[in-house]
N, C-alpha and C positions, 0 to 999 in steps of 0.2 A: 492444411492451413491451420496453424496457430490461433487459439480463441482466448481471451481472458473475460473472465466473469468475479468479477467484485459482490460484495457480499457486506452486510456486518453494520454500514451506518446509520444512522436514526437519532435521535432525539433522547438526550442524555440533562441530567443536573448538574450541576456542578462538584465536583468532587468525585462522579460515578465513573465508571470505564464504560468499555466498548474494544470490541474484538473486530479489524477487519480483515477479510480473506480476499485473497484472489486468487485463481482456481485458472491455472493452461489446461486446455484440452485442444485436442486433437492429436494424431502419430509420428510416429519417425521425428523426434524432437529430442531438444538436452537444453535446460537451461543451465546458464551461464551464470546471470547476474541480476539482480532484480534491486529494485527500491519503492520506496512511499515517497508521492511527493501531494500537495496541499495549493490549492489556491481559495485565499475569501476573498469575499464580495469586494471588488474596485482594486485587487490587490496584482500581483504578480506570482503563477505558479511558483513556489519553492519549494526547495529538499528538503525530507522530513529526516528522512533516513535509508540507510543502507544496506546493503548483503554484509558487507565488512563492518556493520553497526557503529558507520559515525551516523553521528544524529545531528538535527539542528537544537543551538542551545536553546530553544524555548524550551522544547521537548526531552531532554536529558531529563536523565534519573524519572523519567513518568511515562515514555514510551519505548516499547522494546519490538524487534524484527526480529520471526524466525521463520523458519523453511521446511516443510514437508518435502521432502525429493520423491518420496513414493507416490504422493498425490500430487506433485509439480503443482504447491501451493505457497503463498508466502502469504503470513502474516505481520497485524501490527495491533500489538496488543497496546489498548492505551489507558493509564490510567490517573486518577486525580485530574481528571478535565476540567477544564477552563475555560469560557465564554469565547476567550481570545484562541482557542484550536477550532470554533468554531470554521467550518470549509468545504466544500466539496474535496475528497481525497480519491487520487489516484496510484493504483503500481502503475510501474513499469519493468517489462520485464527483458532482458537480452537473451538468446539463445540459438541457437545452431539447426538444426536440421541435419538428417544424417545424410543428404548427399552434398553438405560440403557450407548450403547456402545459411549463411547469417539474419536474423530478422531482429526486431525491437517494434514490442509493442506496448501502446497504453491501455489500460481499464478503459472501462465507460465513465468511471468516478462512482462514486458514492458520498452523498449528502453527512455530513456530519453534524449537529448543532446542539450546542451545549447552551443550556439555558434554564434559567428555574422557572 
């Protein structure tokens, strides 16, 4: 069975970055596809960004997605934060199993909050 462990949110200023990780473990796996998505307070989960790195226009040119395959990790590096990225953020990620079965999991989330 498939685990994902989030990593990397906390309590930023404004203008600072923050690095989040999410980390699959367990065996016999292949990920596929992964993303960052975002939901604040009263608001609707949405897409942050991609494996094929479209992103959502808030987050252009200030947040980037990449992929460890050795460590079955993806990141999202984010930087020049905003009040308004203020969210709990979550991956999600796609992937196979090697006898055949497909899964799609999310993070637990990690707290995000940018603020002076």
């Amino acid at each position: 069975q498939v685990q994902l462990v989030e990593s990397g949110g906390g309590l930023v200023q404004p203008g600072g970055s923050l690095r989040l990780s999410c980390a699959a473990s367990g065996s016999s796996f292949r990920l596929n596809d992964m993303g960052w998505y975002r939901q604040a307070p009263g608001k609707q989960r949405e897409l942050v960004a991609t494996r094929t790195k479209n992103y959502a226009d808030s987050v252009k040119g200030r947040f980037t997605i990449s992929r460890d395959d050795a460590k079955n990790t993806v990141y999202l590096q984010m930087n020049s934060l905003k009040p308004e990225d203020t969210a709990v953020y979550y991956c999600k990620v796609y992937g196979t199993y090697n006898d055949g079965r497909y899964f799609e999991l999310w993070g637990q989330g990690t707290l995000v909050t940018v603020s002076s």
